[in-house]
SEFI-663041 format. One line per 3 residues: their letters; for each residue z, y negated, x of C-alpha. Coordinates in Angstrom, 2 decimals, padded with zeros to 5 digits, m for minus. Layout:
<rs>
a	Z Y X  ...;
</rs>
This chain:
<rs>
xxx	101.04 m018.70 m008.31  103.20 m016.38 m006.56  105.20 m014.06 m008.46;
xxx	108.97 m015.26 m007.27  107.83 m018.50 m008.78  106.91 m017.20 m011.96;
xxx	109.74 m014.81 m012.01  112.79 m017.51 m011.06  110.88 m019.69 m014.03;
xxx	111.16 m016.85 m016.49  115.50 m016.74 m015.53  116.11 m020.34 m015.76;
xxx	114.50 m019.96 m019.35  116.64 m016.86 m020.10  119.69 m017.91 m019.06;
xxx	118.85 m021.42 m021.01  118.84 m019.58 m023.81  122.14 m017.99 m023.89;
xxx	124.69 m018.90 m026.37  127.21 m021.16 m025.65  129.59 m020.29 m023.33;
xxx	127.60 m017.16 m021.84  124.71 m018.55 m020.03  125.05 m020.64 m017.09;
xxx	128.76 m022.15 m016.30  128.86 m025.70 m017.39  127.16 m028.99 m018.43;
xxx	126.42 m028.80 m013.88  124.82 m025.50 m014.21  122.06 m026.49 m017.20;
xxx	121.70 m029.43 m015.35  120.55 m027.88 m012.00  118.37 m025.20 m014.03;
xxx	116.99 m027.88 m016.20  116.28 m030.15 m012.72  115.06 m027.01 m011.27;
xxx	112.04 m026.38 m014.26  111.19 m030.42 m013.95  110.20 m029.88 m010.13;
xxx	108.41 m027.20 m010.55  106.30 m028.55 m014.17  105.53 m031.23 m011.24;
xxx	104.68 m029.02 m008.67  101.10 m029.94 m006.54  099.02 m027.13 m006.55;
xxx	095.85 m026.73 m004.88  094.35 m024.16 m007.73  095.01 m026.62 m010.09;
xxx	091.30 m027.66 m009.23  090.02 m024.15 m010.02  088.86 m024.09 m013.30;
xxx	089.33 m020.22 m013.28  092.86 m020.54 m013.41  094.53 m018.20 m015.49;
xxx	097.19 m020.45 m017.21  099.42 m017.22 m017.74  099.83 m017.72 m013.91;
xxx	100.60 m021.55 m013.24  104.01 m022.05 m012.79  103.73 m025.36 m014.23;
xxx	102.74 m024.41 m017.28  105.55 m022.19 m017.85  107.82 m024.44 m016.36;
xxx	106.75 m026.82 m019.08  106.88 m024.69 m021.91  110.56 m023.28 m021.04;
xxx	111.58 m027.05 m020.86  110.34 m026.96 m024.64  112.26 m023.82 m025.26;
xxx	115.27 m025.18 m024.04  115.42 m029.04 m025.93  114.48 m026.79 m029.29;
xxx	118.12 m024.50 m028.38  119.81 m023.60 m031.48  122.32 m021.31 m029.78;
xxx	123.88 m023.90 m027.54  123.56 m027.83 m028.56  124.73 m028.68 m024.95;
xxx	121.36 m027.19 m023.77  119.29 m029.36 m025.87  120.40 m032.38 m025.97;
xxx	121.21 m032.00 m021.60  117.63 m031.22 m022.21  117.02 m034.70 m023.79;
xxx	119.45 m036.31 m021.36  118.47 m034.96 m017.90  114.58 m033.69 m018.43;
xxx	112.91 m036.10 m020.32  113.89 m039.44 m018.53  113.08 m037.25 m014.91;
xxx	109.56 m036.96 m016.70  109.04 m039.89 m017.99  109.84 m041.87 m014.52;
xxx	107.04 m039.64 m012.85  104.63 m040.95 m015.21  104.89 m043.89 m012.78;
xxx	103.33 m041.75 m010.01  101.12 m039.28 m008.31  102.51 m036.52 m010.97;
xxx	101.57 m038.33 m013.94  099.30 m035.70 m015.29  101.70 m032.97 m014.76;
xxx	104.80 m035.17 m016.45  102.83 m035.82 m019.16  101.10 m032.69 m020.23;
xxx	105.25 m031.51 m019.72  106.31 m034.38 m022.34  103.79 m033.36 m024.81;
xxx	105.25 m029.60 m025.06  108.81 m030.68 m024.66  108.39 m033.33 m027.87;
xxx	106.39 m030.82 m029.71  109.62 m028.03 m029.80  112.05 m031.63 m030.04;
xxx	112.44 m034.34 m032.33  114.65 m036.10 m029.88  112.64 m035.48 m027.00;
xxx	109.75 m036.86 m028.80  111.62 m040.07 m029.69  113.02 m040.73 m026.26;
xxx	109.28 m040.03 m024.88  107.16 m042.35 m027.45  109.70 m045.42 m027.14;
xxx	109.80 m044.85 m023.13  106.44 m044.62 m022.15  104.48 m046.96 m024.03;
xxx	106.87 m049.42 m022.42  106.62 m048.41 m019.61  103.25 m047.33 m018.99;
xxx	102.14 m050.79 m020.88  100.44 m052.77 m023.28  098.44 m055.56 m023.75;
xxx	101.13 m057.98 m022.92  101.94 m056.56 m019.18  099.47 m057.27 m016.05;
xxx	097.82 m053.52 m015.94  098.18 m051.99 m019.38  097.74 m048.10 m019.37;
xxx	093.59 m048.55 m020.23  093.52 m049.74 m016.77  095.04 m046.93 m014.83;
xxx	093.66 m043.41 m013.77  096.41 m041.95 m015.81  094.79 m043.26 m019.39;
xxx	092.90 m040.07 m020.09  096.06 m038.35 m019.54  098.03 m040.74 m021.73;
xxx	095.83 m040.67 m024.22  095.86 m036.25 m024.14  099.53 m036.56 m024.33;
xxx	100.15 m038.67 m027.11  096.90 m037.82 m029.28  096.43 m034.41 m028.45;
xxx	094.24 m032.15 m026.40  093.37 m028.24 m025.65  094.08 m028.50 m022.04;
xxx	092.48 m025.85 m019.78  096.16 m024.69 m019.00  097.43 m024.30 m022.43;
xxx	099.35 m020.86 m022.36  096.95 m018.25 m023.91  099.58 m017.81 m026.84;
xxx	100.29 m021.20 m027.94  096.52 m022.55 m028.36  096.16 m026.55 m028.03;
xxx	099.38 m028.64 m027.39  099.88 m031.06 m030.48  099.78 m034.78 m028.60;
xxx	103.55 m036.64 m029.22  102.32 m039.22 m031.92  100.58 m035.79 m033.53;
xxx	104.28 m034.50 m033.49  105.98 m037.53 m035.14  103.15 m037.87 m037.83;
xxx	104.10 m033.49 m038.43  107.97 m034.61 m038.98  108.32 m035.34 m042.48;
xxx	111.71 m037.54 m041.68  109.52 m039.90 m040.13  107.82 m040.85 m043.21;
xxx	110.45 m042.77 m044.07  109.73 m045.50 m040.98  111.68 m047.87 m039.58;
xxx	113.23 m047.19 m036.00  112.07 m047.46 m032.60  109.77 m044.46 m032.66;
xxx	108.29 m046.18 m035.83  108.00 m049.90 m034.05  106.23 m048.02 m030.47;
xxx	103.38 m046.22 m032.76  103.07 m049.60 m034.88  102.70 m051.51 m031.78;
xxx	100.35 m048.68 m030.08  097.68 m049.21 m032.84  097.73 m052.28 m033.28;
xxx	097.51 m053.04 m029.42  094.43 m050.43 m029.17  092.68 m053.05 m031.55;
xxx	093.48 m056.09 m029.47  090.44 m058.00 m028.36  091.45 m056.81 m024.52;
xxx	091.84 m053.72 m025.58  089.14 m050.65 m025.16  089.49 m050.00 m029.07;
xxx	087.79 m053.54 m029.31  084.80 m051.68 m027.83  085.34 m048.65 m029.89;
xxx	085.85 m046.75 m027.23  086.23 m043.02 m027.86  090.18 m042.44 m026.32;
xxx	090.98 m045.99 m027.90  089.63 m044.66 m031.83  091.56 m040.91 m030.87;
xxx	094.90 m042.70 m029.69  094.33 m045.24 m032.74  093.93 m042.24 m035.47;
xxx	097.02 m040.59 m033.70  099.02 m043.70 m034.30  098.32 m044.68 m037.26;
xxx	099.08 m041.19 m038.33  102.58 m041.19 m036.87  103.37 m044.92 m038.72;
xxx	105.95 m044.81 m042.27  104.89 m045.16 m045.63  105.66 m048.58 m045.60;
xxx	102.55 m049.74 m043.18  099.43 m047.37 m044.68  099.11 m049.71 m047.27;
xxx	098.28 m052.69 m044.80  096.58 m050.33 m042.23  093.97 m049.49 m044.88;
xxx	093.53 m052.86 m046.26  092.65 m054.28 m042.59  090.45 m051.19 m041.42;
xxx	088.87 m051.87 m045.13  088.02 m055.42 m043.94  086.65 m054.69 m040.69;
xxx	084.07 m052.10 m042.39  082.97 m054.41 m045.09  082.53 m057.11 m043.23;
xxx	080.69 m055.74 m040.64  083.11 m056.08 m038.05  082.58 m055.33 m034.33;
xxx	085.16 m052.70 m034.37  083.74 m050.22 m036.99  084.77 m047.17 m035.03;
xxx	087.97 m048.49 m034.32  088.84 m048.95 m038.17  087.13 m045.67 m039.10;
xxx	089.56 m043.90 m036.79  092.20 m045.89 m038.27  091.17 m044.78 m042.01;
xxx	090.72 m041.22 m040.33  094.52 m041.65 m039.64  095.91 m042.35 m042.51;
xxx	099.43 m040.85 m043.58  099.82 m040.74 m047.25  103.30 m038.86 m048.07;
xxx	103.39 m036.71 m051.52  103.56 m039.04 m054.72  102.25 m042.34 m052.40;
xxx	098.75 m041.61 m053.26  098.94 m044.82 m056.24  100.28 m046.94 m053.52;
xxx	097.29 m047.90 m052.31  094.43 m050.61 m053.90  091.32 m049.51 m055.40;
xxx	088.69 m048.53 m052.60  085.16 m048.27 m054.45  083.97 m050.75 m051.92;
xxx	085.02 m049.19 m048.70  083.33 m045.65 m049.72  079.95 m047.61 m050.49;
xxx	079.81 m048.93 m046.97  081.41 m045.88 m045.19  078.60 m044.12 m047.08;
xxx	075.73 m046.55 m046.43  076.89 m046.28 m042.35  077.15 m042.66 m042.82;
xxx	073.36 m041.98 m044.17  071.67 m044.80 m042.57  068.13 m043.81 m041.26;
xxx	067.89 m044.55 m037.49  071.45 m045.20 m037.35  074.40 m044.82 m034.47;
xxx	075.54 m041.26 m034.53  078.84 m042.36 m033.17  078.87 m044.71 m035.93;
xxx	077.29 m042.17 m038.66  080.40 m039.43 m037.58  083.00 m042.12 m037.69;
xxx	082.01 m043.09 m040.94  081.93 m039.19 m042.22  085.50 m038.88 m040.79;
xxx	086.67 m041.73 m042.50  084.72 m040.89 m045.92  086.65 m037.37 m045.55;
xxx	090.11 m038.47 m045.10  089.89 m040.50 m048.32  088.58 m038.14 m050.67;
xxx	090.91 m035.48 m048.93  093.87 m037.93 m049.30  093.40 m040.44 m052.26;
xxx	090.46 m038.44 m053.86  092.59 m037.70 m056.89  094.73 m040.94 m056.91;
xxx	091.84 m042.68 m058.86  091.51 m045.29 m056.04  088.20 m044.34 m054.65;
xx	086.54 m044.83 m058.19  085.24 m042.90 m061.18;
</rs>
């Protein structure tokens, strides 16, 4: 990337981050500077397909990342939520095209520094992008690698060389301790995410690897109020031998149990035998053996001292 790019990048972040009143002159001027950073986290580049790219040079990258520095502004409100009002809906529409890659790898750093960004991007794209119940759900289009990266997490080879991996959107909302609580739309698009990945249409009916990490990511993101019923149907699947092992071990993997839940949930002495039979089985799947060692993990990590996994 040329160094004008990088350098007119680096303003529009500083003056972003001015306090009210002594940055840029009006709601116009974030606007343009905020419009401004969206084209160029979008930007084509032909490096992109060298994998030697240092990501301390893309533009888009940085782009990206002062997007995320200005919808986390504590200085001036007008920045962040302009951020919320002007950037994230330009992003989320080019997740409808030849950018979608770029726009989303942008919406997973923007919702990681923004609770509100995060909300308006979960309960816009799954929408949009689509579920089982349009014509060409997102499993079907070139973009559901990228989907899945965004809202599940990845370490992309541009992360910035600071910041490590960038923590996927559902990864975000399962971090936010207000969303324990559930209810809402964020709450309703990760409920209807998981529960769509284990449709019989869906790739998570195959247990296929994206479908169990977008699954786990979901399920991790849901309120209290669903673990209970998460568990006990991921519980049945594995008992009863169920095509969709993988798929319910990722959901298990998943689970979200909030301080002082940990007696919510029924007594699972059954599930560990199986999950440990599946895990130790001579001549057995590997996918299947590491699912079940996931899944084996989580509980004793989460419930281990609840009682619920026996004496």
């Amino acid at each position: 990337q040329d160094n004008g790019g990088i350098l007119g990048v680096a303003g529009l972040r500083t003056l972003l981050s001015f306090p009210a009143g002594t940055g840029l002159p009006g709601e116009d001027g974030a606007r343009a500077a905020l419009n401004a950073l969206v084209d160029a986290s979008l930007e084509p580049d032909a490096s992109a397909v060298d994998a030697d790219l240092d990501p301390r040079t893309d533009l888009r990258v940085r782009a990206g990342e002062a997007l995320a520095a200005a919808a986390a502004s504590k200085v001036d409100p007008a920045v962040a939520a302009a951020t919320v009002k002007t950037a994230v809906p330009r992003l989320c529409a080019a997740c409808d095209g030849d950018a979608a890659s770029l726009a989303l790898a942008a919406l997973a750093r923007v919702s990681g520094a923004s609770a509100d960004a995060r909300r308006v991007a979960v309960t816009t794209l799954w929408p949009r992008l689509g579920g089982a119940r349009r014509p060409d759900p997102v499993w079907t289009k070139p973009l559901w690698k990228d989907f899945v990266d965004a809202m599940a997490g990845s370490v992309p080879k541009t992360a910035s060389s600071g910041s490590g991996s960038v923590p996927g959107m559902l990864q975000s909302v399962a971090l936010d301790p207000s969303t324990a609580a559930g209810g809402g739309e964020e709450d309703a698009a990760a409920r209807d995410i998981a529960a769509t990945m284990r449709s019989e249409t869906a790739p998570g009916a195959g247990n296929d690897a994206d479908a169990c990490r977008l699954i786990r990511a979901a399920t991790a993101a849901l309120g209290d109020v669903h673990q209970v019923g998460v568990l006990a149907d991921a519980a049945g699947e594995i008992t009863s031998g169920g095509p969709c092992f993988r798929a319910a071990c990722a959901a298990v993997a998943g689970l979200r149990v909030s301080p002082g839940k940990s007696t919510d949930f029924p007594n699972c002495e059954n599930l560990v035998r199986r999950l440990v039979s599946r895990a130790v089985l001579p001549g057995g799947d590997e996918d299947d053996a590491r699912s079940a060692t996931e899944a084996l993990s989580s509980l004793i990590h989460k419930l281990g001292a609840s009682g619920t996994l026996g004496p």
